[in-house]
Structures are given as C-alpha cells and as structure tokens.
ZANU-207312 format. One record per residue (C-alpha): x, y, z. Coordinates in nm, 2 decimals, decimal comma, padded with zeros to 4 digits, always signed. Layout:
<node xx="X" yy="Y" zz="Z"/>
...
//
This chain:
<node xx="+09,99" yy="+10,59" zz="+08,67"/>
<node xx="+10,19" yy="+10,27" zz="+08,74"/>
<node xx="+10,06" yy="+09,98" zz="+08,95"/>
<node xx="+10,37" yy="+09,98" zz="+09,16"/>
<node xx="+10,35" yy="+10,40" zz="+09,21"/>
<node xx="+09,98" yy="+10,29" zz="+09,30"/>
<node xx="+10,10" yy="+10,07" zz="+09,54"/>
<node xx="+10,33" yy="+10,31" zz="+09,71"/>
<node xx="+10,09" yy="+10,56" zz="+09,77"/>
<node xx="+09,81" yy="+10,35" zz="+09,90"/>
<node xx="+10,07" yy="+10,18" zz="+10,16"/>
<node xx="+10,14" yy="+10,56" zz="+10,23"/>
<node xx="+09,75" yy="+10,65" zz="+10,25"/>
<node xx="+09,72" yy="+10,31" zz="+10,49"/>
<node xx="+09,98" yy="+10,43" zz="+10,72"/>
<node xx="+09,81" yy="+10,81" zz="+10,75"/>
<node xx="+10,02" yy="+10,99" zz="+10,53"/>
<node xx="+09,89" yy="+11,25" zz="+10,29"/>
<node xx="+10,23" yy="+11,25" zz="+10,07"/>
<node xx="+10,22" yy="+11,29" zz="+09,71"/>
<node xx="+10,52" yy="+11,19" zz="+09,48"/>
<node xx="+10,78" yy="+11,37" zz="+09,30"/>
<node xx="+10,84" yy="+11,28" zz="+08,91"/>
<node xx="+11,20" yy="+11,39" zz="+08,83"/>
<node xx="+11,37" yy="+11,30" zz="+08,48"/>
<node xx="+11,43" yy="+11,02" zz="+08,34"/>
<node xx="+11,79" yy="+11,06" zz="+08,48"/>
<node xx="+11,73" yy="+10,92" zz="+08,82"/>
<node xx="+11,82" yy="+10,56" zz="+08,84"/>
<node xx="+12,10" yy="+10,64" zz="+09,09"/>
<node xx="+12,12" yy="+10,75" zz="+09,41"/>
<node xx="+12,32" yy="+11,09" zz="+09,30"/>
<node xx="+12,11" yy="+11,14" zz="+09,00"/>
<node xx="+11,79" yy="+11,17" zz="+09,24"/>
<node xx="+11,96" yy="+11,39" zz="+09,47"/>
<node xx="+12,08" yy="+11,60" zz="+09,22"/>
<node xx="+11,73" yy="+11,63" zz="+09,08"/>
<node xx="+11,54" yy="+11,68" zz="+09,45"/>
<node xx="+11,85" yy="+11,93" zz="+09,55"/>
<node xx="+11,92" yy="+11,76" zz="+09,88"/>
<node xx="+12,24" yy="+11,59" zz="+09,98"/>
<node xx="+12,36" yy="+11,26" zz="+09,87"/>
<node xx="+12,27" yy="+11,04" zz="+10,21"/>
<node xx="+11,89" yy="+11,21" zz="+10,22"/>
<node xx="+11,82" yy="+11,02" zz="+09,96"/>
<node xx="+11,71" yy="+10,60" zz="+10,09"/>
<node xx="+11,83" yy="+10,38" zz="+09,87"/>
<node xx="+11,68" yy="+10,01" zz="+09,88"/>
<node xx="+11,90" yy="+09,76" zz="+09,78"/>
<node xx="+11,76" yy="+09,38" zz="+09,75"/>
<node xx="+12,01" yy="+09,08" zz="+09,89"/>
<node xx="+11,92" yy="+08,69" zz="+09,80"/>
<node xx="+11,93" yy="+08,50" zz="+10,11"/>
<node xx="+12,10" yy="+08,22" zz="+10,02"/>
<node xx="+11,88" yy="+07,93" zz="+10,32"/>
<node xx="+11,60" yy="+08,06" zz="+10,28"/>
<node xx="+11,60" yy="+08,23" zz="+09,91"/>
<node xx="+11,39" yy="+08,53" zz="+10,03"/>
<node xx="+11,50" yy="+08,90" zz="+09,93"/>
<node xx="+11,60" yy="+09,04" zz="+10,21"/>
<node xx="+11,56" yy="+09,47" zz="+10,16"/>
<node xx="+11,84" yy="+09,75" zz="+10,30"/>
<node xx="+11,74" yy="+10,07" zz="+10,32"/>
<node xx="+12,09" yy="+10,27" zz="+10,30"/>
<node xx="+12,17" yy="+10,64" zz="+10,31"/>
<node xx="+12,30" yy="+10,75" zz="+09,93"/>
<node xx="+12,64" yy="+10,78" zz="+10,01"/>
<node xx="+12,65" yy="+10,44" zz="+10,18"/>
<node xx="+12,74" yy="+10,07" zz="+10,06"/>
<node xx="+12,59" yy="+09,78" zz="+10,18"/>
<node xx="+12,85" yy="+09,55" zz="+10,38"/>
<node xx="+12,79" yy="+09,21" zz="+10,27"/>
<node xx="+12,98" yy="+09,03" zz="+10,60"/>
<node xx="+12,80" yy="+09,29" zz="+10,82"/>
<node xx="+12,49" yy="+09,27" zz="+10,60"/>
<node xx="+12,49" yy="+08,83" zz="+10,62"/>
<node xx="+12,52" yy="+08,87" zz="+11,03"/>
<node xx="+12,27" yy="+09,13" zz="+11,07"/>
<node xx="+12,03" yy="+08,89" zz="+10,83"/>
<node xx="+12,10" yy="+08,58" zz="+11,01"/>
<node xx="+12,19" yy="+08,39" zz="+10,71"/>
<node xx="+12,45" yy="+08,40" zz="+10,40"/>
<node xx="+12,34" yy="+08,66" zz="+10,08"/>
<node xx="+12,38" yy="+08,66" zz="+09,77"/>
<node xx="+12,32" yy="+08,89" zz="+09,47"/>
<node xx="+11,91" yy="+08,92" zz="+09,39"/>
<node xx="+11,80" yy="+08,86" zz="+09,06"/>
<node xx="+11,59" yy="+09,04" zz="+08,90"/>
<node xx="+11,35" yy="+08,79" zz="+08,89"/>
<node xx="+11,34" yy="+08,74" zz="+09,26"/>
<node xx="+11,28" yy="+09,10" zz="+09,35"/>
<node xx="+10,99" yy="+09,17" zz="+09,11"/>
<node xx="+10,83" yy="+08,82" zz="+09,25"/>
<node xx="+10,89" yy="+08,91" zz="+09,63"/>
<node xx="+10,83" yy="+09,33" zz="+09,57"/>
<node xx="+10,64" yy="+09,38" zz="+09,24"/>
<node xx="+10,91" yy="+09,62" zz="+09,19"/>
<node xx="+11,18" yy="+09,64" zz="+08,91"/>
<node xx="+11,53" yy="+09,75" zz="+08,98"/>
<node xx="+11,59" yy="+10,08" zz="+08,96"/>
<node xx="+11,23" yy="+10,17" zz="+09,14"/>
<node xx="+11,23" yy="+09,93" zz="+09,47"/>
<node xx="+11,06" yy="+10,09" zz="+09,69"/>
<node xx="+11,08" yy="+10,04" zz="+10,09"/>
<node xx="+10,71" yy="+10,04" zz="+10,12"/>
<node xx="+10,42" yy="+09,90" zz="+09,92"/>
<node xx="+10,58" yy="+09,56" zz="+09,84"/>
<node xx="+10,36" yy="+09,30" zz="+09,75"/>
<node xx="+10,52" yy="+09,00" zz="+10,03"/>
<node xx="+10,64" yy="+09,08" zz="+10,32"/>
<node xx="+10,98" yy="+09,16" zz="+10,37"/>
<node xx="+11,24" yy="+09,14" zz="+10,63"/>
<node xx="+11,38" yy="+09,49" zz="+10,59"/>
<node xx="+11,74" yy="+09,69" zz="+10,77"/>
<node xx="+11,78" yy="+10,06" zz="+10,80"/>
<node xx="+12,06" yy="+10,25" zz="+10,77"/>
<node xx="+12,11" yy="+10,49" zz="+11,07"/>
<node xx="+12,28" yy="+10,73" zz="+10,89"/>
<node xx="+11,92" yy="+10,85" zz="+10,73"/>
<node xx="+11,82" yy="+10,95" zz="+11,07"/>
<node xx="+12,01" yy="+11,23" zz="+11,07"/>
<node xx="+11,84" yy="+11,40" zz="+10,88"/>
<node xx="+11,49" yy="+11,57" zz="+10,90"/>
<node xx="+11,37" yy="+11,48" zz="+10,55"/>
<node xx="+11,50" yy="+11,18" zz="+10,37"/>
<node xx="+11,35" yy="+11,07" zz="+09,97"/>
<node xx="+11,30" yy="+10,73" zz="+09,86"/>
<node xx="+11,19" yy="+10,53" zz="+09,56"/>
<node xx="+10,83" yy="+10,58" zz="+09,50"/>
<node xx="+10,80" yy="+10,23" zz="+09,24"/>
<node xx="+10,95" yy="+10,35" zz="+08,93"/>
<node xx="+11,26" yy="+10,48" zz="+08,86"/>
<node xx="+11,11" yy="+10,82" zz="+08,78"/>
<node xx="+10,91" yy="+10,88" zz="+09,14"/>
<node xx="+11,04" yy="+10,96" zz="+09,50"/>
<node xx="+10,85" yy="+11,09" zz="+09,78"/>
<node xx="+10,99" yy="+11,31" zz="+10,08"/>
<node xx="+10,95" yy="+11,17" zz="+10,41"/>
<node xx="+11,09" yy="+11,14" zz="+10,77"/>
<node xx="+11,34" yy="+10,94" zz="+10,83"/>
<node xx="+11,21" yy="+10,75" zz="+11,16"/>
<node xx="+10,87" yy="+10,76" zz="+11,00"/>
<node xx="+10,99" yy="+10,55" zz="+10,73"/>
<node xx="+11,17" yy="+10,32" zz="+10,95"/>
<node xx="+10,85" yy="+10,27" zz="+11,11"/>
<node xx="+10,59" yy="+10,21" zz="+10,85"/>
<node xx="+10,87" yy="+09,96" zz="+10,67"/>
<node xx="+10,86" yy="+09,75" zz="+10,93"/>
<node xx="+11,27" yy="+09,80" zz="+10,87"/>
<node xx="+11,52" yy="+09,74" zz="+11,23"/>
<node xx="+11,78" yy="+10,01" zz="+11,24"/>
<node xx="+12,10" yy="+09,80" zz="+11,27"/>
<node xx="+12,50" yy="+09,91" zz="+11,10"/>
<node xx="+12,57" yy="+09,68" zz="+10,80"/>
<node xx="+12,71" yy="+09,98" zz="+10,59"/>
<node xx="+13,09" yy="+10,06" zz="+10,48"/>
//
C-alpha cells in the first residue's frame, strides 16, 4: 500500500470514519474515467484541482463536481490573491500527492481548500483516495467538513 493511500485513510480513521477504498483500473486518471468505473454520474465524483497562488506561492486546493471547471477570475477572488498553474513540484511539496491522485484529505501541509456546491447534491460523492487508482465513497457535506474546505461558486 502507498504512503499517500496510507495517509488518506488514517486522516479518514482520525476524523471517525470506518471507510475503506475502492481500487478501479488503471484507467481512472480522469474524472469520467472514475465515474465510469464507480457507475455514478459524472459530478459525484470530487475532483481536486491544485492552483499556485501567485503572493503567497501556496497551492491553494478546489474541490469541484466532475462535470465542473474551475473559474480562474471567480477562483483568484474567492482565494484572495492572483493563481497560477501548480507545478508539479509544488503540489507533491505542499500535498505529498502526485497529480492524478490529489486527494482532498490527508495532505501533508495544511491547505486552504474551496468546495464546489454542486457536490452537495448528491447523497454520495467519490474522491481521490492518493493514487490515481483509489477513491473512496463519502458524503458530500461530510467531506466538506473534515477538509477544512468553505463552500463558495468559483465554477463555470
């Protein structure tokens, strides 16, 4: 097992949740290949996207419905500052995640962190687990919660 899956599920064992991942295929890297693979719709599935902050050089994390795209005017004001693409670099140092697997829990800094209302909708939502071959099932204002993440519209 991966140190960053490790780190997922401990962060969801530290917040009281008894939730085991899924492994899917090696397929999965976007957001319709996962929903495809954990038969739900498109938007159940939380995609985390990493934005540079461009003052204070800190990712800043969006947790976005699978159907959505992050906004980068409405994203900038809701952050408080200018972003910029993340490198890869830059999320691995601030997450310990690679792209592809970025979790919205377990990273290893804090992180100033936006959800998507649109995931609220729904009962059940699936998110990254810390590789690109893990998600777990959770719900949706549970998530927002233990993320830390402020529910705010910065989405096309």
């Amino acid at each position: 097992m991966s140190k960053s899956l490790k780190r997922v599920m401990a962060a969801l064992a530290d917040a009281g949740l008894d939730i085991t991942p899924l492994e899917l295929g090696p397929e999965t890297r976007t957001a319709q290949q996962a929903a495809d693979a954990a038969g739900c719709a498109l938007d159940q599935i939380a995609k985390s996207v990493i934005f540079a902050g461009q003052s204070s050089g800190k990712a800043i994390l969006f947790v976005t419905a699978g159907g959505n795209q992050v906004e980068p005017v409405k994203a900038s004001a809701v952050a408080g500052e200018a972003l910029g693409k993340a490198n890869a670099a830059l999320i691995r140092a601030q997450t310990g995640f690679a792209i592809g697997g970025v979790a919205p829990v377990g990273h290893l800094s804090p992180i100033e962190a936006f959800f998507d209302p649109r995931l609220a909708e729904f009962d059940v939502i699936y998110a990254a687990a810390g590789t690109p071959r893990h998600i777990f099932a959770i719900n949706p204002k549970v998530l927002q919660k233990i993320s830390g993440a402020q529910a705010t519209d910065f989405t096309i």
